[in-house]
N, CA, C and O atoms as a DFTB+ gen file, in Angstrom:
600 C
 N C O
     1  1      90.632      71.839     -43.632
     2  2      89.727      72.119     -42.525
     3  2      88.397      71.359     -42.702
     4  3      87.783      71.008     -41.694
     5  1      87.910      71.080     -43.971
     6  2      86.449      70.874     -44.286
     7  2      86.904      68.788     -43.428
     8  3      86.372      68.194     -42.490
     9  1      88.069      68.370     -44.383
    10  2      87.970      66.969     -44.091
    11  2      88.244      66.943     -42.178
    12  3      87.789      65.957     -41.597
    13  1      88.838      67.831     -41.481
    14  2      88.799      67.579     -39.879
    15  2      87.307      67.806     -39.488
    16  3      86.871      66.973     -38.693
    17  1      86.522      68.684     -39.857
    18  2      85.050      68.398     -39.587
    19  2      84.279      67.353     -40.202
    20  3      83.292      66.783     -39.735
    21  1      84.775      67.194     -41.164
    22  2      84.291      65.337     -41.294
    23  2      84.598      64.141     -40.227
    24  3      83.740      63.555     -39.567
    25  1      85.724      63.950     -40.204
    26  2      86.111      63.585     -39.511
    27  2      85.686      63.397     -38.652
    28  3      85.015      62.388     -38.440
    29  1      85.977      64.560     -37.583
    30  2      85.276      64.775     -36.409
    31  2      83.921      64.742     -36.055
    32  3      83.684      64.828     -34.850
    33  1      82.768      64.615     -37.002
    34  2      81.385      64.280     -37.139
    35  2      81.453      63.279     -37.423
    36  3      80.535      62.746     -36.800
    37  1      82.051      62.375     -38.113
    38  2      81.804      60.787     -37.860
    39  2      82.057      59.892     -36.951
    40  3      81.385      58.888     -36.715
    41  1      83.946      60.566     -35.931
    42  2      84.360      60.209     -34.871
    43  2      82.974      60.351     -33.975
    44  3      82.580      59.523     -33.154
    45  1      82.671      60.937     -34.140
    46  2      81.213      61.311     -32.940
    47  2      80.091      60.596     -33.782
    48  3      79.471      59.819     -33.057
    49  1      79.706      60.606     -34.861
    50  2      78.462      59.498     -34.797
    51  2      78.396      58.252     -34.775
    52  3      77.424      57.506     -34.656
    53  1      79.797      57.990     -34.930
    54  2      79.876      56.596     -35.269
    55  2      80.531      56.217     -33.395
    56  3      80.783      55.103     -32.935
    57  1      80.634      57.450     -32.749
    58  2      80.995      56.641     -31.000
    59  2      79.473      56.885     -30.346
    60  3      79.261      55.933     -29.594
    61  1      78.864      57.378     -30.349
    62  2      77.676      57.847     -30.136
    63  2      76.691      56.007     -30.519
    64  3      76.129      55.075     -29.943
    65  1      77.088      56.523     -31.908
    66  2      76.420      54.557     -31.827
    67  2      76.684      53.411     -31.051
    68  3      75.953      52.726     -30.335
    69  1      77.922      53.340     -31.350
    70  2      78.606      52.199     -30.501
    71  2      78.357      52.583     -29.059
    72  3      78.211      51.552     -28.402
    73  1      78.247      53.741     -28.267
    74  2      77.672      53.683     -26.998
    75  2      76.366      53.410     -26.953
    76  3      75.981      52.924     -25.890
    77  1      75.294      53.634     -28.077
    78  2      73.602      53.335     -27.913
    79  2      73.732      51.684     -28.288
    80  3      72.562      51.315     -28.186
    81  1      74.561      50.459     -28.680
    82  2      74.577      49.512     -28.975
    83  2      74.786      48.777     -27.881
    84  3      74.169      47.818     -27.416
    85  1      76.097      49.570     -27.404
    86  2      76.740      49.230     -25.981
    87  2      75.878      49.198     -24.829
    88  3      75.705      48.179     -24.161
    89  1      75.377      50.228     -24.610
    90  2      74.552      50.476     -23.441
    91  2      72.535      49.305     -23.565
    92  3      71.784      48.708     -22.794
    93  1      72.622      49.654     -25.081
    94  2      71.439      48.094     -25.400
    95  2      71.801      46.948     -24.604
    96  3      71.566      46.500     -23.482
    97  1      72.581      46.605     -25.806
    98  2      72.680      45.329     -25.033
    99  2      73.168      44.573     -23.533
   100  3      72.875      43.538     -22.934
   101  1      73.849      45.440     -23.374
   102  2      74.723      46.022     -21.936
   103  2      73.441      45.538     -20.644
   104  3      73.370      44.720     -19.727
   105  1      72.611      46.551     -21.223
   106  2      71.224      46.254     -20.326
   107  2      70.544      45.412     -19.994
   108  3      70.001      45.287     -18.896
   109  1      70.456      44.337     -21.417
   110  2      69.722      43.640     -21.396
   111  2      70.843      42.296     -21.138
   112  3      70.130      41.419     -20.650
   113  1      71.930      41.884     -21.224
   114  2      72.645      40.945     -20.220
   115  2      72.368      40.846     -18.643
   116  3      72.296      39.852     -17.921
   117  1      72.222      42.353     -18.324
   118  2      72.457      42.999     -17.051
   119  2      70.977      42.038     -16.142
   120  3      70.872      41.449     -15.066
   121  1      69.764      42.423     -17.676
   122  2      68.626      42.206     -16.989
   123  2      68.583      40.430     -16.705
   124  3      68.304      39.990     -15.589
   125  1      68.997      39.246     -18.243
   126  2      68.568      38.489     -18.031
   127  2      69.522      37.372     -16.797
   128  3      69.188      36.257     -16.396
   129  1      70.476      37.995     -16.524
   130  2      71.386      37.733     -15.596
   131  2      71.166      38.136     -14.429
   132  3      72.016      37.804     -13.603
   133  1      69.867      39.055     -13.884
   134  2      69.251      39.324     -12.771
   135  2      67.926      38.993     -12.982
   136  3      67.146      39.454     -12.149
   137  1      67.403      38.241     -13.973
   138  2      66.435      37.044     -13.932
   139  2      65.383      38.306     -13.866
   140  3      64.713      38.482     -12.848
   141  1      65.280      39.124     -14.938
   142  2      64.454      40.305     -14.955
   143  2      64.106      39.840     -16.716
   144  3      64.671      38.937     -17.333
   145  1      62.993      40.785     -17.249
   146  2      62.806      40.645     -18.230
   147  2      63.400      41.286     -19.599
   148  3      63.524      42.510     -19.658
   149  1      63.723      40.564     -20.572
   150  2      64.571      41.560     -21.656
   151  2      63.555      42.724     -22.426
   152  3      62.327      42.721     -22.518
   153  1      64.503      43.663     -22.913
   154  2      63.741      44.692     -22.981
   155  2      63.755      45.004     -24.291
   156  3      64.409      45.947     -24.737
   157  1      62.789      43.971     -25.232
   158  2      62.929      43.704     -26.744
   159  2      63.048      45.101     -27.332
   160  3      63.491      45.060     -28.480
   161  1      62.763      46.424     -26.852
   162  2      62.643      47.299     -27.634
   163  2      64.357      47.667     -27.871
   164  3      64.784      48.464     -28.706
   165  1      64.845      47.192     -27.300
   166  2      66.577      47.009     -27.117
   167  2      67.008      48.922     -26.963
   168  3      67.954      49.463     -27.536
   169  1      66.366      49.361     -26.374
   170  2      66.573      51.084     -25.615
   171  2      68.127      50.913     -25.497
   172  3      68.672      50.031     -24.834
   173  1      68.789      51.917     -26.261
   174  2      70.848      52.519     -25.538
   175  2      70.384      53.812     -25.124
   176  3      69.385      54.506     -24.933
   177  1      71.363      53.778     -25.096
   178  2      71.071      55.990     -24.698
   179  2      72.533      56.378     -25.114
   180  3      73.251      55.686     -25.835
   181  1      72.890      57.654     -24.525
   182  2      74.095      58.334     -24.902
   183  2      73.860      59.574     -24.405
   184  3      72.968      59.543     -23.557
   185  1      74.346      60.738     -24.616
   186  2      74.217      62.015     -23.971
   187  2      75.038      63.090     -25.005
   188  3      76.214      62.984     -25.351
   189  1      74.307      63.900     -25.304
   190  2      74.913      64.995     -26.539
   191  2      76.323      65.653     -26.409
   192  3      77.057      66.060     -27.309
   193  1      76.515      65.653     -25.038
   194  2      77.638      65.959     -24.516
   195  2      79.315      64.991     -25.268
   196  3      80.463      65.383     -25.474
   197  1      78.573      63.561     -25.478
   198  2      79.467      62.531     -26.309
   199  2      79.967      63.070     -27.583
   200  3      81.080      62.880     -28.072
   201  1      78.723      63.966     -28.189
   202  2      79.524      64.246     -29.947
   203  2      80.621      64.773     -29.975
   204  3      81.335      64.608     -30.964
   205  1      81.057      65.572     -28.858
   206  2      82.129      66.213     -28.840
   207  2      83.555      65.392     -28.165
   208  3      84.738      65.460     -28.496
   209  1      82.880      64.630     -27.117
   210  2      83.946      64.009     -26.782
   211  2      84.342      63.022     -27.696
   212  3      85.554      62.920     -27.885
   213  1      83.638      62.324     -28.261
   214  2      84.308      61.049     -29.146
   215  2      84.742      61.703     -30.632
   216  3      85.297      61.021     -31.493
   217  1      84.470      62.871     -30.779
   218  2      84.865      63.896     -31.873
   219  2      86.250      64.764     -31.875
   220  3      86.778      65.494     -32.714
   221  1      86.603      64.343     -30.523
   222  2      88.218      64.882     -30.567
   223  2      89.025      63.868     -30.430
   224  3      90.230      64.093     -30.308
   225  1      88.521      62.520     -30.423
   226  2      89.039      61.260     -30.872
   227  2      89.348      61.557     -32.139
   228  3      90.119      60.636     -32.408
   229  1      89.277      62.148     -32.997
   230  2      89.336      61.922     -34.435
   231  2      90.604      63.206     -34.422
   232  3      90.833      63.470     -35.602
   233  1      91.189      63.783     -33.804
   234  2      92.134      64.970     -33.604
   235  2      93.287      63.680     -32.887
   236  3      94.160      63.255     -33.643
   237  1      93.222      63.165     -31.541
   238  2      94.243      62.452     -31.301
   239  2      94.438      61.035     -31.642
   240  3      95.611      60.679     -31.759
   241  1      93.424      60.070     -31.841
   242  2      93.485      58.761     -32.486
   243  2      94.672      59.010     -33.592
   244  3      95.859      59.117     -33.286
   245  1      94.269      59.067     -34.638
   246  2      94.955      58.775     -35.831
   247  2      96.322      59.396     -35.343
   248  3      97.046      58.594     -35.933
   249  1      97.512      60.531     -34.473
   250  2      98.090      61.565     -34.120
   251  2      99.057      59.765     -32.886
   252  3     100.224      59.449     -33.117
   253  1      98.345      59.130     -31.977
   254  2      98.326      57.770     -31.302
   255  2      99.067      56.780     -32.479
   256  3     100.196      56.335     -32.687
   257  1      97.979      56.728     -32.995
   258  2      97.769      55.189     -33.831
   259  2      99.557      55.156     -34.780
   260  3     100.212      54.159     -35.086
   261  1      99.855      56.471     -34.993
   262  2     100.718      56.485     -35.943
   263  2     102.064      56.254     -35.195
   264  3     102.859      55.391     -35.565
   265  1     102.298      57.131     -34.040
   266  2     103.366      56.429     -33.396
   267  2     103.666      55.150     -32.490
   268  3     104.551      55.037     -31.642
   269  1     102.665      54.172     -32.899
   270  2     102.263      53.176     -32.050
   271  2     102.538      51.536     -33.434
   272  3     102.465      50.311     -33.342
   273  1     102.821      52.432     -34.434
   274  2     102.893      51.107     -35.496
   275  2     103.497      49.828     -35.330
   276  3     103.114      48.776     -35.843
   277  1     104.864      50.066     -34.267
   278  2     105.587      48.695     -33.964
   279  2     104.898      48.020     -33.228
   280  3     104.931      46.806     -33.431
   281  1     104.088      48.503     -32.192
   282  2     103.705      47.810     -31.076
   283  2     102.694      46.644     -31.167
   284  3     101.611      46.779     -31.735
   285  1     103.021      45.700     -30.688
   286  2     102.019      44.321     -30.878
   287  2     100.321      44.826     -30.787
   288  3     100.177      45.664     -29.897
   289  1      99.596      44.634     -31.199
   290  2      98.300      44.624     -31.380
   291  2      97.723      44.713     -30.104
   292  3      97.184      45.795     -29.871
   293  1      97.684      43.725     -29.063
   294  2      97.111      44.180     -27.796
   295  2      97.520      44.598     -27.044
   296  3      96.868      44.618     -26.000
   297  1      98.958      45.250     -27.076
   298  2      99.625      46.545     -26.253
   299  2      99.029      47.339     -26.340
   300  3      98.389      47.817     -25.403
   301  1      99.030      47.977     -28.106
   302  2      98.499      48.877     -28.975
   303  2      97.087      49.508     -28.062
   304  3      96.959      50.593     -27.494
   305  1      96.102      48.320     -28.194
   306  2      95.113      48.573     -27.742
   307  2      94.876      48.908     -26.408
   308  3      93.881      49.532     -26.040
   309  1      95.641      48.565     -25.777
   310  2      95.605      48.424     -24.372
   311  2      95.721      50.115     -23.756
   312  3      95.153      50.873     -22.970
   313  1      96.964      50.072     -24.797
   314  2      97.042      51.606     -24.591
   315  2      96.242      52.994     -24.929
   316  3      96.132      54.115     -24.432
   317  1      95.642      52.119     -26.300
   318  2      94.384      53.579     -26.610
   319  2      93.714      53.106     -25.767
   320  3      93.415      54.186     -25.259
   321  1      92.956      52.046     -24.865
   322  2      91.938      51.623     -24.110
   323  2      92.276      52.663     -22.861
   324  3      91.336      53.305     -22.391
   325  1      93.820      52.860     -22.239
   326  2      94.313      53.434     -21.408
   327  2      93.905      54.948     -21.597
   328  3      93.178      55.536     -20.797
   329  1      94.606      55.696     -23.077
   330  2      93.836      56.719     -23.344
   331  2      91.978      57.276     -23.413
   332  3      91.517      58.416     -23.354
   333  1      91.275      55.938     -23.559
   334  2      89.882      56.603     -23.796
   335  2      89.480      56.829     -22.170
   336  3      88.738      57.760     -21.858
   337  1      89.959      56.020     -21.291
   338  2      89.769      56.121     -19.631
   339  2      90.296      57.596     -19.168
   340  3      89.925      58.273     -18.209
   341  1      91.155      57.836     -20.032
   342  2      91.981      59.533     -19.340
   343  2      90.888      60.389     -19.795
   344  3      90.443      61.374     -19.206
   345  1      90.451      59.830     -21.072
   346  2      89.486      61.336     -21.952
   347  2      88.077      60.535     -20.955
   348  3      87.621      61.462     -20.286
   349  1      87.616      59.788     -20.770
   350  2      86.197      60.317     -20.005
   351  2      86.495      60.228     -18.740
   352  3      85.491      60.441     -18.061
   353  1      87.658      59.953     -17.962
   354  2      87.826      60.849     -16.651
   355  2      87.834      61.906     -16.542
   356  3      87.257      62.441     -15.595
   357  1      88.441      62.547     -17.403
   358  2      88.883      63.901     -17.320
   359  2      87.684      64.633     -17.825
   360  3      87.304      65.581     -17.137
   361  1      86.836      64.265     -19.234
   362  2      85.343      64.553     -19.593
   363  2      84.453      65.075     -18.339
   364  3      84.200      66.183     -17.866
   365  1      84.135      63.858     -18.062
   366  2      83.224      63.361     -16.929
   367  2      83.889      64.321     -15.522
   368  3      83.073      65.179     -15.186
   369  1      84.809      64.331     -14.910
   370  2      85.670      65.331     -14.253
   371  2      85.263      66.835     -14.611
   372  3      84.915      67.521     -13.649
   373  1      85.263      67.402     -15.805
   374  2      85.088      68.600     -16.153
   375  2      83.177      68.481     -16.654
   376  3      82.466      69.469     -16.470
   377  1      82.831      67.722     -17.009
   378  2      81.732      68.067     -16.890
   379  2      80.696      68.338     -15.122
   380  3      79.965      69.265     -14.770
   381  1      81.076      67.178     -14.479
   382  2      80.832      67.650     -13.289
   383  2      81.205      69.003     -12.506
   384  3      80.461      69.581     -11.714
   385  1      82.205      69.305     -12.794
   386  2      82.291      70.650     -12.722
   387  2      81.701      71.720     -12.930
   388  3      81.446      72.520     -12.030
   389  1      81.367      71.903     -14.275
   390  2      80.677      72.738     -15.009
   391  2      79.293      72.406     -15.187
   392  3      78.497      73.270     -15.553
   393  1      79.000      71.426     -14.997
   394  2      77.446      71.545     -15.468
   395  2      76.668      71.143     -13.751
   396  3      75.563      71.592     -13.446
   397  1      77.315      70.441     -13.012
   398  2      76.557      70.099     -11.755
   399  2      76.579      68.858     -11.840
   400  3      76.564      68.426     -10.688
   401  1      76.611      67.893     -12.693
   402  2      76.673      66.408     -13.063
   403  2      77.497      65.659     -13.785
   404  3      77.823      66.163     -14.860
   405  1      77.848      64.827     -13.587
   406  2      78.353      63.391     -14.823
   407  2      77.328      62.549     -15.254
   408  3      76.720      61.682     -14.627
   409  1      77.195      62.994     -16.639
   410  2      75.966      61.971     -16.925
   411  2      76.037      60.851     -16.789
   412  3      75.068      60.144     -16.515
   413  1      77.285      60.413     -16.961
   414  2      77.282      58.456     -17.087
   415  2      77.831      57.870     -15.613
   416  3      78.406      56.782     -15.575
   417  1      77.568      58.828     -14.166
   418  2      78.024      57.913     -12.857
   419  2      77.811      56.738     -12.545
   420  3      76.904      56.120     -11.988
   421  1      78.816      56.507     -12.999
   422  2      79.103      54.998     -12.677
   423  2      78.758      54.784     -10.422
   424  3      79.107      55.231      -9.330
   425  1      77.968      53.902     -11.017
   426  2      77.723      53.876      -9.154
   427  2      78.400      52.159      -8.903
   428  3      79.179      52.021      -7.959
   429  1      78.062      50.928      -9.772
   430  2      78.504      49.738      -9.638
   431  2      79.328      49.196     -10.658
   432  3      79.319      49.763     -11.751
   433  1      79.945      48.328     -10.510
   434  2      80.866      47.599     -11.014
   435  2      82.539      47.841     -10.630
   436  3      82.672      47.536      -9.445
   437  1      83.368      48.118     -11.001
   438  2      84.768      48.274     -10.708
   439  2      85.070      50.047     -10.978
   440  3      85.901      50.234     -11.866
   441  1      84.684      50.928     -10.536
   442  2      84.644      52.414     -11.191
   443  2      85.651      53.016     -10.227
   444  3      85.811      52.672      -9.056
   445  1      86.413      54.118     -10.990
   446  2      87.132      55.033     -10.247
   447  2      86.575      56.463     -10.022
   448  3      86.592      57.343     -10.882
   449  1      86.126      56.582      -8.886
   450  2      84.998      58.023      -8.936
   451  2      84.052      57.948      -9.042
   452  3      83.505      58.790      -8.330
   453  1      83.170      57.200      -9.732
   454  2      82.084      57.652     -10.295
   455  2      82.530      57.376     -12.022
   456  3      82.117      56.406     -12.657
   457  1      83.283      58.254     -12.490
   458  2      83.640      58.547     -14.218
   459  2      84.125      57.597     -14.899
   460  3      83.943      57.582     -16.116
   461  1      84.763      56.713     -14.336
   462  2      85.044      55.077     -15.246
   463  2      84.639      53.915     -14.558
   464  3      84.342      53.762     -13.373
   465  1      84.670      53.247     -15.352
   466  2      84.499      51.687     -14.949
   467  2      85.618      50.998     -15.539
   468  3      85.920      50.973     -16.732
   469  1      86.447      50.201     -14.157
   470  2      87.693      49.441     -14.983
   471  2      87.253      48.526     -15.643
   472  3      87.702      48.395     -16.782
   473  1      86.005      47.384     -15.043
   474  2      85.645      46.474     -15.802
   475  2      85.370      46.240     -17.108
   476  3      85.219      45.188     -17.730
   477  1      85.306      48.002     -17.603
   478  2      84.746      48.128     -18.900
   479  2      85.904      47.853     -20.119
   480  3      85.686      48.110     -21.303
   481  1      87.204      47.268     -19.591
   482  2      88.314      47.697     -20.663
   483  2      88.285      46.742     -21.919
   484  3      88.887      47.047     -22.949
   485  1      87.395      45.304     -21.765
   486  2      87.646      45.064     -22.837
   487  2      86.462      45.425     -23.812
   488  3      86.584      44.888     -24.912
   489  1      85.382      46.186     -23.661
   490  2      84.695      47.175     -24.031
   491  2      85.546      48.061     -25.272
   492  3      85.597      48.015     -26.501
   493  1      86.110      48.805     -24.287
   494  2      87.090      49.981     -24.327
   495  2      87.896      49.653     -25.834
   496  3      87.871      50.294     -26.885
   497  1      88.736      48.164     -25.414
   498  2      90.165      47.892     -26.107
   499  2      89.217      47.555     -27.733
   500  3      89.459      48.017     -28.848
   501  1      88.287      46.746     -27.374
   502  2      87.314      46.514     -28.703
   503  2      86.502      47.923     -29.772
   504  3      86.067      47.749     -30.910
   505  1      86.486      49.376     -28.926
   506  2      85.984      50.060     -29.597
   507  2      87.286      50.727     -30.117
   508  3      87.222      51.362     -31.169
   509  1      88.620      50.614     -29.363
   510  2      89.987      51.433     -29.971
   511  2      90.335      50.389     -31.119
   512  3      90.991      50.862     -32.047
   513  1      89.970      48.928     -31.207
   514  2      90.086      48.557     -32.773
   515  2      89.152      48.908     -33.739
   516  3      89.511      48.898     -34.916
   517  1      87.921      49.243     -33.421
   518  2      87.403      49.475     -34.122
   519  2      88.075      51.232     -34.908
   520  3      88.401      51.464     -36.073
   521  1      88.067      51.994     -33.910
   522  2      88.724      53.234     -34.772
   523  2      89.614      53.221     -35.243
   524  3      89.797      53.859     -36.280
   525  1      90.450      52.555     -34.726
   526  2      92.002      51.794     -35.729
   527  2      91.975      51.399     -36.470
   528  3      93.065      51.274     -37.028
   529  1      90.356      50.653     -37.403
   530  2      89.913      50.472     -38.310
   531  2      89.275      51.552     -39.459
   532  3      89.703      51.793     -40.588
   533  1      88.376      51.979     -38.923
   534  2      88.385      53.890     -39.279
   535  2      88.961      54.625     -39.800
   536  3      88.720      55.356     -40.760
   537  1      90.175      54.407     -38.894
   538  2      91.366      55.860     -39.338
   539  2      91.503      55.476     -40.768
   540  3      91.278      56.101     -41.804
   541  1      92.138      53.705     -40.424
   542  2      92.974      53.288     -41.821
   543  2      91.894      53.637     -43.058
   544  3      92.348      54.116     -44.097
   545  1      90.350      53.368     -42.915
   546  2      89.683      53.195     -43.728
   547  2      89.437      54.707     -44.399
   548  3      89.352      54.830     -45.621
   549  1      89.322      55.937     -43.419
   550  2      89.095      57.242     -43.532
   551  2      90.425      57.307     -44.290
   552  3      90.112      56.887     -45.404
   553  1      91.516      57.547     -44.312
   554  2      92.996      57.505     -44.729
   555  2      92.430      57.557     -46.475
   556  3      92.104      58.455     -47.251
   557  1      92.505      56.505     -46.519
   558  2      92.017      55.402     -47.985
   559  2      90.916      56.436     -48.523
   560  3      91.082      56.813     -49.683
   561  1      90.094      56.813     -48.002
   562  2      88.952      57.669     -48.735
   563  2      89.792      59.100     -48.772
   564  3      89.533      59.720     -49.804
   565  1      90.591      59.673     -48.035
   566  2      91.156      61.129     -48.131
   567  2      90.611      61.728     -46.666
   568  3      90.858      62.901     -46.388
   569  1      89.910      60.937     -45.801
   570  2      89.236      62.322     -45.176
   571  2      89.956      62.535     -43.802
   572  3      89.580      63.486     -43.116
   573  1      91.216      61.523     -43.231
   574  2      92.194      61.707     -42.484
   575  2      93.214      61.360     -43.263
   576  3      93.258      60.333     -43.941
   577  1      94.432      62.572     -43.158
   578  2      95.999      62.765     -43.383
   579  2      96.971      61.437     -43.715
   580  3      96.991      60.623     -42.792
   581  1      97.422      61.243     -44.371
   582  2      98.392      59.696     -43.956
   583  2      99.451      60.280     -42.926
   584  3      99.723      61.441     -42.623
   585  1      99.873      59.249     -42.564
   586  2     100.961      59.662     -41.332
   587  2     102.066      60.593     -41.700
   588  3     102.684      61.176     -40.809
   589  1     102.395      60.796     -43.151
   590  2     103.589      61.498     -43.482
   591  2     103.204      63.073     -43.594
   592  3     103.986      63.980     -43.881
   593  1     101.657      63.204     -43.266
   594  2     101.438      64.138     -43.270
   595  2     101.561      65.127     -41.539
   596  3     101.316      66.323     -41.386
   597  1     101.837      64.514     -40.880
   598  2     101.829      64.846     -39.674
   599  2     102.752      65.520     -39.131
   600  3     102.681      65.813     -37.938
């Protein structure tokens, strides 16, 4: 139990980052590509609501990753990329619900609803290697299961 709350607190600080990195620089393309000024203090954001969502990544990722071993590399990805779009539709879906808002409404680019952005997938497919990197690495330290444990 102690190593799934590890786990699950790093799945979340370490997505929490990668969205305040994401959303940095994100911005500042956004700006110098609308001939606006960059915003050296390089500002991301994120929303507290994320620790939890990118924290039950660490419950189905590795649970994914394991029955997915044959599959070519950018299937692979394609498909957790497919999965992280279900978890913040459905997030973003139930948070609007319950709280009165979606923090991250998507108003431009390619979005379904409001709650995703398709454009975002190779975003997406680049942060599901990165946890595919994670798992294996968490594995190796003890603090996620090897697959035979499943």
């Amino acid at each position: 139990m102690k190593n799934r709350i590890i786990a699950f607190s790093l799945f979340s600080c370490i997505g929490i980052t990668a969205e305040i990195f994401f959303t940095s620089i994100y911005n500042n393309v956004e700006a110098v590509m609308h001939h606006q000024p960059v915003n050296w203090a390089l500002q991301g954001r994120s929303y507290i609501w994320m620790f939890f969502i990118y924290g039950f990544a660490s419950l189905f990722f590795p649970f994914a990753m394991d029955r997915m071993t044959k599959v070519p590399q950018f299937f692979k990805l394609l498909v957790f990329a497919t999965g992280i779009y279900v978890a913040e539709f459905i997030s973003g879906f139930l948070l609007e619900k319950f709280t009165g808002k979606c923090p991250w409404q998507y108003t431009e680019g390619l979005h379904l609803m409001g709650y995703i952005r398709l454009d975002y997938l190779p975003a997406w497919m680049g942060f599901a290697y990165l946890l595919e990197r994670l798992v294996i690495y968490f594995r190796e330290l003890g603090i996620i299961p090897q697959p035979e444990k499943y």
